[in-house]
C-alpha positions as CSV (number, residue, x, y, z in Angstrom):
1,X,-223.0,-131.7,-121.9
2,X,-221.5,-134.3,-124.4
3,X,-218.2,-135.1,-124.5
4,X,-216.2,-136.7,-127.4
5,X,-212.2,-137.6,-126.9
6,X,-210.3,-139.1,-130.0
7,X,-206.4,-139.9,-130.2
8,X,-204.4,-140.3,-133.4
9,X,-200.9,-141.4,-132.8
10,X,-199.6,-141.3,-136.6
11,X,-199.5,-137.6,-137.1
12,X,-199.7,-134.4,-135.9
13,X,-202.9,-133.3,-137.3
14,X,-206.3,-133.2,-135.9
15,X,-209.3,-134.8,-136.7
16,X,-212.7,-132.1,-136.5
17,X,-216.0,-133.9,-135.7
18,X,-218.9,-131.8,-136.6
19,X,-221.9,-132.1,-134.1
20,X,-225.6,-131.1,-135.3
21,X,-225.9,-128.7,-132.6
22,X,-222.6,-127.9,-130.9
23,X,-220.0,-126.2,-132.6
24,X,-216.5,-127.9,-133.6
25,X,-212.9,-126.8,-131.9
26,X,-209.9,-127.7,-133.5
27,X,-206.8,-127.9,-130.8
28,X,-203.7,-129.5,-131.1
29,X,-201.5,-129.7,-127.1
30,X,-197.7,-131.2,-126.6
31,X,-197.0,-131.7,-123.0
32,X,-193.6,-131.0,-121.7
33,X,-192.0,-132.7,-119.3
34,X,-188.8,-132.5,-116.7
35,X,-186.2,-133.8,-119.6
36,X,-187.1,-131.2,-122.0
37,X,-190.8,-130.7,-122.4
38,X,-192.6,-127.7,-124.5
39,X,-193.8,-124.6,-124.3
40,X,-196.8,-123.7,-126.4
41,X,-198.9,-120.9,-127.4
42,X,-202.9,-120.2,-128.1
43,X,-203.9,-118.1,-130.5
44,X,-207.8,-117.0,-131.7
45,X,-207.8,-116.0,-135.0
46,X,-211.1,-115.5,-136.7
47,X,-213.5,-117.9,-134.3
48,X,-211.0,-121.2,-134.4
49,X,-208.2,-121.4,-131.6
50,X,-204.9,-122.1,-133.4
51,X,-202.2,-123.5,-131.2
52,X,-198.6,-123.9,-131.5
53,X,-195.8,-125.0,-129.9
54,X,-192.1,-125.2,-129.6
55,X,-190.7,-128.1,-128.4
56,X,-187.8,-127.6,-126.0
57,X,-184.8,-129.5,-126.9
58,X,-182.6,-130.8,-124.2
59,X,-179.0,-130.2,-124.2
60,X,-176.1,-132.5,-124.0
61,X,-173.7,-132.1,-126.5
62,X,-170.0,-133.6,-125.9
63,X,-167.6,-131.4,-125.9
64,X,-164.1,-132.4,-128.1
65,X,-161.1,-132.4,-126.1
66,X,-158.7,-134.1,-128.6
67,X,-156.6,-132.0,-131.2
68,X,-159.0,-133.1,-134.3
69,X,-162.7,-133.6,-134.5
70,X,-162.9,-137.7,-135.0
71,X,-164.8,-139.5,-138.1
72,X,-168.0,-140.4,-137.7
73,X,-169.0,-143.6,-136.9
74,X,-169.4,-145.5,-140.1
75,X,-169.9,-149.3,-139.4
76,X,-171.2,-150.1,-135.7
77,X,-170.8,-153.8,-134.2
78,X,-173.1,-155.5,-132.1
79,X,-172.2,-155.6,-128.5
80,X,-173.6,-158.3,-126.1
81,X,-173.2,-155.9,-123.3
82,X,-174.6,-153.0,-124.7
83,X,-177.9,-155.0,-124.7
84,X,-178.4,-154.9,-121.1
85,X,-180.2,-151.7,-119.8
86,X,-178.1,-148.6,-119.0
87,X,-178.6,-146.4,-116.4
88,X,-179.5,-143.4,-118.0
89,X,-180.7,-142.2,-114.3
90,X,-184.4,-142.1,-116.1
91,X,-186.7,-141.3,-112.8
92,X,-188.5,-144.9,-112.2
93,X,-192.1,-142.6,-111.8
94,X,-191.9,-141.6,-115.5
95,X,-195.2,-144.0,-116.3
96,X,-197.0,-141.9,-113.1
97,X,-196.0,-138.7,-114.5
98,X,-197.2,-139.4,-118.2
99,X,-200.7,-140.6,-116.8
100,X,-200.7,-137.5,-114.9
101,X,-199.6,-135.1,-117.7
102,X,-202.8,-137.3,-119.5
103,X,-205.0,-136.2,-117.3
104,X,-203.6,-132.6,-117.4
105,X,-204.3,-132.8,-121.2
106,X,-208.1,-133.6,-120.9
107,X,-208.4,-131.0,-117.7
108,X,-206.8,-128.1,-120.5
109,X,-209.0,-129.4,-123.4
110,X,-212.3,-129.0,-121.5
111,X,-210.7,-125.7,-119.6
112,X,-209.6,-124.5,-123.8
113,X,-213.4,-125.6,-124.5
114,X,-215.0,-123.5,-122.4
115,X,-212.7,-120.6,-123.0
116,X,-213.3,-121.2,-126.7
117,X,-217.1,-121.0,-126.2
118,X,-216.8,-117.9,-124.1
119,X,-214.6,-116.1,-126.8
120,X,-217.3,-116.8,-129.4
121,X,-220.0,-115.2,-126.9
122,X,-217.8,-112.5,-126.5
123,X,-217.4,-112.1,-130.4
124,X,-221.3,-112.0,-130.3
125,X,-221.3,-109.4,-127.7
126,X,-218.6,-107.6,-129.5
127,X,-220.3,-107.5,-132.6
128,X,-223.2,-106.2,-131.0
129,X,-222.0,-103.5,-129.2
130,X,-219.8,-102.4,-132.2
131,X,-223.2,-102.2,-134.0
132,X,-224.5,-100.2,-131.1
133,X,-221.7,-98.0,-130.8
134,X,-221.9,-97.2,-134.5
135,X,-225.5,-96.2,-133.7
136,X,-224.9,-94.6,-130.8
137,X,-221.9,-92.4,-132.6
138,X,-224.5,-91.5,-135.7
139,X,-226.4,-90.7,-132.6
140,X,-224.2,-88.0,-130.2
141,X,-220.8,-87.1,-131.0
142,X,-219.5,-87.3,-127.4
143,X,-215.8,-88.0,-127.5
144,X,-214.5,-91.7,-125.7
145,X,-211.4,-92.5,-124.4
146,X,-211.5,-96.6,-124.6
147,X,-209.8,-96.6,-128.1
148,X,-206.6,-95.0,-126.2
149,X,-207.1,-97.0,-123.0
150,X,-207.0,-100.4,-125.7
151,X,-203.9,-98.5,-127.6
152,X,-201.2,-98.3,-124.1
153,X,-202.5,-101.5,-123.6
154,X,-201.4,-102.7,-126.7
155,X,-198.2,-100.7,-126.6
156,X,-197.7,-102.0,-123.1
157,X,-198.1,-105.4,-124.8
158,X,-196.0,-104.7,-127.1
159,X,-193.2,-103.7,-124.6
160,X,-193.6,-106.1,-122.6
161,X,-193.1,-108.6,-125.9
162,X,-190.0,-106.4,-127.4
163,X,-188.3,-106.6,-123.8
164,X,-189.0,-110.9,-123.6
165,X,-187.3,-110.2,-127.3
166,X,-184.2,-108.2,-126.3
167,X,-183.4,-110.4,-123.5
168,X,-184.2,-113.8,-126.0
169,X,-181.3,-112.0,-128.0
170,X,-179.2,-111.2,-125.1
171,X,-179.2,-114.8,-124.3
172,X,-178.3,-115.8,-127.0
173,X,-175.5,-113.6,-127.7
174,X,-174.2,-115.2,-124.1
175,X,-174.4,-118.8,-125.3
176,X,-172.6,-117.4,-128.7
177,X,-170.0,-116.2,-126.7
178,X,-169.7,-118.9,-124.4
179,X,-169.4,-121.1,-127.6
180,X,-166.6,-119.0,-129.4
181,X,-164.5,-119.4,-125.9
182,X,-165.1,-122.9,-126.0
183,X,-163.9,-123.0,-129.9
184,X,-161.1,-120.8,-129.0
185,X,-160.2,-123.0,-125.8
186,X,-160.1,-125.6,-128.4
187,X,-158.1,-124.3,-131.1
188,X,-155.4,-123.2,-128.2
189,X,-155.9,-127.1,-126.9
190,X,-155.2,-128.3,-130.4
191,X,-152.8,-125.5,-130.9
192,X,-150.6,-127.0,-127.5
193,X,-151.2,-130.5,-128.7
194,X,-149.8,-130.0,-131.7
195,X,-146.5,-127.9,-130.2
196,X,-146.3,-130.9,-127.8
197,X,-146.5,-133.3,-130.4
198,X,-143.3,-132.0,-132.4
199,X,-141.6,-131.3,-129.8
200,X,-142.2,-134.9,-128.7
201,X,-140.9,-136.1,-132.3
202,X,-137.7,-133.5,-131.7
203,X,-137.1,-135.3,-128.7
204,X,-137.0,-138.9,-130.3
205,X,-134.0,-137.9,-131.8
206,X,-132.2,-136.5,-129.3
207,X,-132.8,-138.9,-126.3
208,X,-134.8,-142.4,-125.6
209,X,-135.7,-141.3,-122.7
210,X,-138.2,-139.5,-125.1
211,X,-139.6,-142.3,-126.1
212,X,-141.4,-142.8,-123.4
213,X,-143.0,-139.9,-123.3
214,X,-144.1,-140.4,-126.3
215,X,-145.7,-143.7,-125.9
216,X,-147.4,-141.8,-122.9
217,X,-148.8,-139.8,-124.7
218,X,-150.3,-141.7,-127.7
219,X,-151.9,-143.7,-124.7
220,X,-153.5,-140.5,-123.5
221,X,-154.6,-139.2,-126.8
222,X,-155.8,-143.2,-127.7
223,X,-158.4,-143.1,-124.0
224,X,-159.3,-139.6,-124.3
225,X,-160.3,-140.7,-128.6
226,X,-162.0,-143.6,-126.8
227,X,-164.1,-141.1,-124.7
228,X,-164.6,-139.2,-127.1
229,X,-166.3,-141.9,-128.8
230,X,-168.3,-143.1,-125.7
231,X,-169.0,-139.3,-125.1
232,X,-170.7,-139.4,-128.6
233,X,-172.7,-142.7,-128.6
234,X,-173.9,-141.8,-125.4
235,X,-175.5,-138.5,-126.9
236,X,-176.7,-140.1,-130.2
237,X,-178.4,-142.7,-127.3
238,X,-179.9,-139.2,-125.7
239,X,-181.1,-137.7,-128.8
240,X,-182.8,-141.0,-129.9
241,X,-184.2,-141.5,-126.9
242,X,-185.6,-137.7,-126.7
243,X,-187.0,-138.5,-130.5
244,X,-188.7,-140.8,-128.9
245,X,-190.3,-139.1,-125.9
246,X,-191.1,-136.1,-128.1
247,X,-192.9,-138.5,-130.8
248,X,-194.8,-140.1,-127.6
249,X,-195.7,-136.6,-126.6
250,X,-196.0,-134.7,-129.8
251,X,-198.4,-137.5,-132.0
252,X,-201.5,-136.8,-129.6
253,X,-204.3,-134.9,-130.9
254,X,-207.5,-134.4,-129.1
255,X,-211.1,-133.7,-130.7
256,X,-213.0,-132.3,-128.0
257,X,-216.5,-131.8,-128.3
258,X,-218.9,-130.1,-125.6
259,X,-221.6,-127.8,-125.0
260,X,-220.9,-124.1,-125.6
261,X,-223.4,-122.9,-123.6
262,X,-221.2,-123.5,-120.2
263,X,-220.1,-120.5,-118.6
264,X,-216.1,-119.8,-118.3
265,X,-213.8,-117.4,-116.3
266,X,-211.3,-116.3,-118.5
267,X,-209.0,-114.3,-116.2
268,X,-208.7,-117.0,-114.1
269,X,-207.5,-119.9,-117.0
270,X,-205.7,-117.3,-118.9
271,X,-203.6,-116.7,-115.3
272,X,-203.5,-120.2,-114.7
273,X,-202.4,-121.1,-118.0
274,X,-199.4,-118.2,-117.7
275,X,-198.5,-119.5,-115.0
276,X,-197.7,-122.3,-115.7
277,X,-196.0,-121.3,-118.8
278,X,-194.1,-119.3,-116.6
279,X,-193.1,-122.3,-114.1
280,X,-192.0,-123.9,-117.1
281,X,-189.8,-121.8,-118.6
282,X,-188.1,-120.7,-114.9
283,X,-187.8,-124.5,-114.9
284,X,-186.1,-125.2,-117.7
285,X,-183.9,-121.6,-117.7
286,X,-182.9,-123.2,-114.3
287,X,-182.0,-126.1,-116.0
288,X,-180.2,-124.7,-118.8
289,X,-177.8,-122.6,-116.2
290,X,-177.4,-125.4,-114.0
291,X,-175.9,-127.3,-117.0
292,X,-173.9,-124.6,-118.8
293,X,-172.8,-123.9,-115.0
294,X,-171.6,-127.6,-114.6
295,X,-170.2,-127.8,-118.6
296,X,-168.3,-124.8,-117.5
297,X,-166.4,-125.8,-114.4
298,X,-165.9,-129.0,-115.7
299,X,-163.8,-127.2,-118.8
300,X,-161.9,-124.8,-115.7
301,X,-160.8,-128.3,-114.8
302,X,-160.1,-129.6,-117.8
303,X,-158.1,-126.7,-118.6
304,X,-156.6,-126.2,-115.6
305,X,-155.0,-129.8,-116.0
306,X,-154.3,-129.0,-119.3
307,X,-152.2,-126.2,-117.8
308,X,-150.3,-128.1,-115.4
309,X,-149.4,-130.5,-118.4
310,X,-148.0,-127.8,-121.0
311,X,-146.0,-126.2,-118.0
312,X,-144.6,-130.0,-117.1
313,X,-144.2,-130.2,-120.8
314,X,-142.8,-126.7,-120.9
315,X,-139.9,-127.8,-118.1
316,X,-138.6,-130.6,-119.9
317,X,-138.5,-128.8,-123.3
318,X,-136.4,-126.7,-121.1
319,X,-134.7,-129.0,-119.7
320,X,-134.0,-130.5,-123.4
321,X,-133.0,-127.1,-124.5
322,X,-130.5,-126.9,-121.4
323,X,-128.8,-130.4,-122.7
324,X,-128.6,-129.8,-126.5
325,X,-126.9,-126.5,-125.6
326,X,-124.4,-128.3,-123.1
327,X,-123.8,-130.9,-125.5
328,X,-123.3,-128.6,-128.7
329,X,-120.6,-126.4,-125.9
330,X,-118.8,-129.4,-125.8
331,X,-118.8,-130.4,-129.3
332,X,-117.9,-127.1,-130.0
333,X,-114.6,-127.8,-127.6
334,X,-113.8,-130.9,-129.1
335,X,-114.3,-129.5,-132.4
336,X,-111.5,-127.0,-131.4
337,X,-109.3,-129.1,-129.9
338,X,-109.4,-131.9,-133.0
339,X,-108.3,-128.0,-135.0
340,X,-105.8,-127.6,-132.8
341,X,-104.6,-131.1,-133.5
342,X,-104.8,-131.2,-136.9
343,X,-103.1,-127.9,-137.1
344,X,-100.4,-129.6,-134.9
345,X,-100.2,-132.2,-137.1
346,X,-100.2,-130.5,-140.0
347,X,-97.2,-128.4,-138.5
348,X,-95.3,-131.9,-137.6
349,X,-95.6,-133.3,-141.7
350,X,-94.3,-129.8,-143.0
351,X,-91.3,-129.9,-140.9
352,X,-91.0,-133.9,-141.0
353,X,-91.2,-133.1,-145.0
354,X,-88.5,-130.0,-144.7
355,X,-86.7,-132.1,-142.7
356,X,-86.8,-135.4,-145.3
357,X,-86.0,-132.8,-147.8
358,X,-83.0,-131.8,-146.3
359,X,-81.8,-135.5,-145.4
360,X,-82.7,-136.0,-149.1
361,X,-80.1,-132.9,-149.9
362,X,-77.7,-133.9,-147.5
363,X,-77.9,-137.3,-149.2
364,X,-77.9,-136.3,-152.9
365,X,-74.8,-134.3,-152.3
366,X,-72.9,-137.2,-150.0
367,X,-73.9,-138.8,-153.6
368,X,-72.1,-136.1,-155.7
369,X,-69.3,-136.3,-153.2
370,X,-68.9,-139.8,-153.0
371,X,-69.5,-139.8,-157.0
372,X,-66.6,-137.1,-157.7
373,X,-64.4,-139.5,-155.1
374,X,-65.2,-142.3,-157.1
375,X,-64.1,-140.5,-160.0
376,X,-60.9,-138.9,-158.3
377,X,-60.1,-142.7,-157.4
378,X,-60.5,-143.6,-161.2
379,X,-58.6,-141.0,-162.1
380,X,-56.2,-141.9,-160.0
381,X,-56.4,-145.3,-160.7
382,X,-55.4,-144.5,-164.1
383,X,-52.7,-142.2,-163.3
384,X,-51.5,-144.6,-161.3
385,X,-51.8,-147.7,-164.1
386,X,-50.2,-145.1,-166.1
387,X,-47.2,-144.6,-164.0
388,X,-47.1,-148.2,-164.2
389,X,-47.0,-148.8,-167.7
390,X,-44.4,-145.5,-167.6
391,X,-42.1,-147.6,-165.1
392,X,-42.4,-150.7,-166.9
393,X,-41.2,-149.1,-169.9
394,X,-38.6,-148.0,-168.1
395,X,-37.2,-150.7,-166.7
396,X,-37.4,-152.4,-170.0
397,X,-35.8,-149.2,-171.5
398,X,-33.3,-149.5,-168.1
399,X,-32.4,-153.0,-168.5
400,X,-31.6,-152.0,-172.3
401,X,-29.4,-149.4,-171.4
402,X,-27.7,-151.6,-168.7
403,X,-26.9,-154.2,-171.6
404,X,-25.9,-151.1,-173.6
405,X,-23.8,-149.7,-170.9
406,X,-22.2,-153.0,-170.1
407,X,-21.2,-153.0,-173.6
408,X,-19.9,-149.9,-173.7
409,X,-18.2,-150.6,-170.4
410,X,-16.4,-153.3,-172.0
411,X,-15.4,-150.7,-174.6
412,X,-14.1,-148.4,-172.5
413,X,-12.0,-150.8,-170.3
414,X,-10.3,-150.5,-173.9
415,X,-10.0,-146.7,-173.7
416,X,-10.9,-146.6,-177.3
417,X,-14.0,-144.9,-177.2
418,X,-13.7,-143.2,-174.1
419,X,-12.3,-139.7,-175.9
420,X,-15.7,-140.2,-178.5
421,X,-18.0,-140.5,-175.7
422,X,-17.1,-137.7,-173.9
423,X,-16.8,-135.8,-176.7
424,X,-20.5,-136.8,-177.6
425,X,-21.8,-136.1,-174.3
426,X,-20.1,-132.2,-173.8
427,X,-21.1,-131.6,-177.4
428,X,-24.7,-132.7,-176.6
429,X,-24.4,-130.4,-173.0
430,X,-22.8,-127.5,-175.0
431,X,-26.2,-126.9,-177.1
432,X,-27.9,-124.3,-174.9
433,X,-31.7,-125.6,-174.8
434,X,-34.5,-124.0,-172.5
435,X,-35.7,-127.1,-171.0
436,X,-38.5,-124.9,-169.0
437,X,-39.8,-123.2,-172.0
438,X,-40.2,-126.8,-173.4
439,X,-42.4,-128.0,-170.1
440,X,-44.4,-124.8,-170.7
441,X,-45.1,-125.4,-174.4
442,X,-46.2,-128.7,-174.3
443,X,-47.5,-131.5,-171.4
444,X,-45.9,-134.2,-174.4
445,X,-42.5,-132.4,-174.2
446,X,-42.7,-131.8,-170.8
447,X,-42.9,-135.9,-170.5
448,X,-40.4,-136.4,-172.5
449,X,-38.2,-133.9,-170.9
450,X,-38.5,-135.7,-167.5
451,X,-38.2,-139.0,-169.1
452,X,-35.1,-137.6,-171.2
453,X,-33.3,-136.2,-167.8
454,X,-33.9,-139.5,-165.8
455,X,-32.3,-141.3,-168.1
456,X,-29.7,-139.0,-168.7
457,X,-29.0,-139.4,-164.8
458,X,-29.1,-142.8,-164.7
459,X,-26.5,-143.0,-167.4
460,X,-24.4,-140.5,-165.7
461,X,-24.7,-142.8,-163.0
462,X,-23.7,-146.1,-164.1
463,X,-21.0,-144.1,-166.2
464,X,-19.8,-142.5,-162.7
465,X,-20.2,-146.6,-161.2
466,X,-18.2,-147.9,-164.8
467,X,-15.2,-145.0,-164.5
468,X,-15.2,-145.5,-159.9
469,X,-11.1,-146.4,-160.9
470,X,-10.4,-142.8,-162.4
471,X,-11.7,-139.7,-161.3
472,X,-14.8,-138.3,-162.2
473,X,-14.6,-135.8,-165.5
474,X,-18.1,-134.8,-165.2
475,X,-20.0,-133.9,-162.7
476,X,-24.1,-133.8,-162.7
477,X,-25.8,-131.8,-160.0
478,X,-30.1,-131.5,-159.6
479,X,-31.5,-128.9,-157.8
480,X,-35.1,-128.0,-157.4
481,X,-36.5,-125.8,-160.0
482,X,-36.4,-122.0,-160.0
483,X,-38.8,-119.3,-160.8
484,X,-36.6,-118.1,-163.2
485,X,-35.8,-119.6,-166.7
486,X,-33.3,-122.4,-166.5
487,X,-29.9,-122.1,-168.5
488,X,-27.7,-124.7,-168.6
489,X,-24.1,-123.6,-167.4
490,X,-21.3,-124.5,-170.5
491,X,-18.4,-127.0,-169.1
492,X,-15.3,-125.3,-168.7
493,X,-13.5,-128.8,-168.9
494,X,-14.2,-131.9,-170.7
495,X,-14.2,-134.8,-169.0
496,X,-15.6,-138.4,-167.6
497,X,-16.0,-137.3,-163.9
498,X,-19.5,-136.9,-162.5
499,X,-21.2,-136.2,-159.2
500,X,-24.8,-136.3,-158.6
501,X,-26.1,-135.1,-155.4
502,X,-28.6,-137.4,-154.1
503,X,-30.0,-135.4,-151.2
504,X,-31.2,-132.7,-153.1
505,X,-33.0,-135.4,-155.7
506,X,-34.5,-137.4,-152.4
507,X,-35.6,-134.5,-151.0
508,X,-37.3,-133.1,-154.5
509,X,-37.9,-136.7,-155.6
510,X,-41.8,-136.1,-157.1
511,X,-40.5,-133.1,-159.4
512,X,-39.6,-134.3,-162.6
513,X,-37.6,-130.8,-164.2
514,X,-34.2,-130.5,-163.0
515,X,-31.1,-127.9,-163.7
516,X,-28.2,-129.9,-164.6
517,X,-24.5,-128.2,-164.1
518,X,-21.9,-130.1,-166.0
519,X,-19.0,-129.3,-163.2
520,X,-15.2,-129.3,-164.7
521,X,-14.0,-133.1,-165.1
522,X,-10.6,-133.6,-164.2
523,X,-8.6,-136.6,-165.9
């Protein structure tokens, strides 16, 4: 038997050789491994052996916890300590397990060889007893039940396919679901955030002691951004890193090239290979619920912290709420009582201003009074310049009639004009004259009147004082006025005698109308 092994590490492709005798087998293999390997399938279609396979892909994505899904990293800096190696918990007998999986290649490519050359004797073999069962048919016509034994196969097959199918598809509806309570768990995260955050802004204004809080916060929100970050860098370092290992695994190609007269037992690789595949994919569904299991009680926790949080968060918004109500009660009462005040006070300036108006009253009509008093006085004032004046001219008018009377007294110490005087003075009585109807029809008269009868008892007077030697021949008497009119009373005698009566004049002295009764004068 020769054996020819090639590798090509800059594609995926194989390379055929062409041997003059044996025949050629094209095969392509990936190898999986514990941190995501493959799982492949073999195929025989029309005397070549196509193989494909689907590379497993390991998962480890981050999960967001913050209220908005950061940038992307646009400009990275170079980090001496990110240069030393990280513990990525590789296993240290990675090198061991690759040479092994090596050697596990080259055991399948000479196991897939042999099969290969068995499939094509079998072809042979098939061909010629499908040429012998034609002749055989042309031959008897004997019915055979092989064709339906080959069909429930097939539809057991196919069963057995639709089932792996169904339960591909139930799977993944479960990690859909799984995935839409994560999103939903982190729209109602970002949903609390954001409540918490204006609340947090409602509270600056209401209290410092907010602040805090706040500041508290952003620190939170600034660490869990920062792990966020690392959470990310430290996948991008996983993916690259599983690039890697896949491009190691997935870039080997084998051209194997053996004898095809070797005989194989097919049952046996075909159970050894599904076996495998089997362990494989028990492995890695093992995996893949171990992880989901550990993503998912790490998010319980995450959101049972996230719980306690909004309730603490939800007891001081309380707590807020209970103190903006308290203070808006009391501002309410102080409201109320500044009302009352400034109704008070209000009340206070209307009666201050009744009562300024009222002093203002009482002082504009002291005003008027004190105004007409001032007037009265001038009034009086005059009158009483007037009255003056009126006794000045009198005495001037007195002293006149003094010098006239002392001249007449030197007369009548003659007796010569005695007779004529008398005679003058009962002629001038004798004329009857309403001296009240006078008063009434004129102030002016009335004046004069008063004037007149003063004088006329002053000259009775001094005449009574010039004649004291003889006895009086006519006698003047004033009384107070009457009601009724006033006639003057006719002398029954003529004579010089006179008597004035000056208790009834001192007693009436401030009226100035008089009745005068010439009284018989005796010689």
């Amino acid at each position: 038997m020769k054996k020819t092994v090639r590798t090509s590490e800059s594609s995926f492709s194989s390379r055929s050789y062409t041997a003059p005798v044996s025949t050629t087998v094209r095969k392509s293999y990936s190898v999986s491994s514990s941190y995501g390997g493959t799982r492949g399938s073999a195929r025989i279609v029309g005397g070549q052996l196509m193989n494909s396979g689907v590379y497993g892909a390991g998962i480890g994505s981050g999960l967001s916890r913050g209220p908005a899904v950061c940038p992307p990293l646009t400009a990275v800096t170079v980090n001496k300590s990110l240069l030393a190696p990280l513990n990525l918990e590789i296993d240290p007998n990675i090198q061991t397990i690759r040479i092994h999986e090596k050697e596990q290649i080259k055991t399948l490519n000479n196991q897939f060889a042999s099969f290969i050359d068995k499939v094509r004797f079998l072809e042979q073999e098939n061909k010629r007893l499908e040429t012998k069962w034609s002749i055989l048919q042309e031959q008897t016509t004997s019915h055979s039940t092989i064709n339906a034994t080959f069909e429930n196969h097939i539809a057991k097959l196919r069963r057995h396919l639709d089932g792996l199918g169904n339960e591909k598809t139930h799977l993944e509806c479960e990690l859909n679901n799984i995935k839409g309570l994560v999103e939903d768990f982190k729209k109602k995260y970002e949903d609390e955030i954001n409540k918490r955050t204006e609340s947090e802004n409602s509270f600056v204004l209401l209290k410092k002691d907010a602040d805090q809080a706040f500041m508290n916060s952003v620190e939170l929100e600034t660490s869990l951004n920062c792990l966020r970050d690392e959470i990310e860098f430290l996948t991008l370092i996983y993916e690259q890193e599983l690039k890697e290992l896949k491009s190691l695994t997935g870039e080997t190609s084998v051209v194997v090239e053996m004898d095809n007269r070797r005989g194989l037992d097919m049952d046996a690789i075909v159970a050894e290979v599904r076996a495998q595949y089997e362990e494989i994919a028990n492995r890695n569904r093992a995996e893949a619920e171990s992880w989901y299991r550990q993503k998912y009680e790490e998010l319980q926790v995450t959101v049972t912290q996230h719980g306690e949080n909004l309730k603490s968060t939800k007891a001081e918004i309380s707590e807020y709420n209970r103190n903006i109500l308290r203070l808006r009660s009391e501002i309410d009462t102080i409201k109320g009582m500044r009302t009352n005040q400034d109704l008070q006070i209000k009340e206070a300036e209307e009666r201050g201003e009744v009562a300024v108006k009222e002093a203002r009253h009482r002082v504009q009509e002291l005003e008027e009074a004190l105004q007409r008093a001032k007037h009265d006085m001038t009034r009086q004032v005059r009158e009483y310049q007037s009255l003056m004046n009126i006794k000045l001219a009198l005495d001037i008018e007195i002293a006149t009639y003094r010098k006239l009377l002392e001249g007449e007294e030197s007369r009548l110490v003659r007796g010569v004009q005695s007779v004529s005087i008398s005679k003058q003075i009962c002629e001038f009585l004798s004329n009857p004259i309403n001296y009240n109807q006078i008063y009434l029809r004129d102030f002016h008269l009335n004046r004069y009147y008063n004037h007149f009868i003063a004088e006329l008892q002053i000259f009775s007077l001094i005449c009574w004082k010039g004649a004291s030697s003889r006895p009086p021949s006519l006698v003047l008497q004033l009384e107070p006025p009457r009601r009724q009119p006033f006639t003057p009373i006719r002398p029954s005698r003529t004579g010089l005698g006179a008597r004035w009566d000056l208790h009834e004049a001192g007693r009436r002295k401030e009226e100035f109308s008089f009745n005068m009764l010439i009284i018989n004068a005796t010689h």
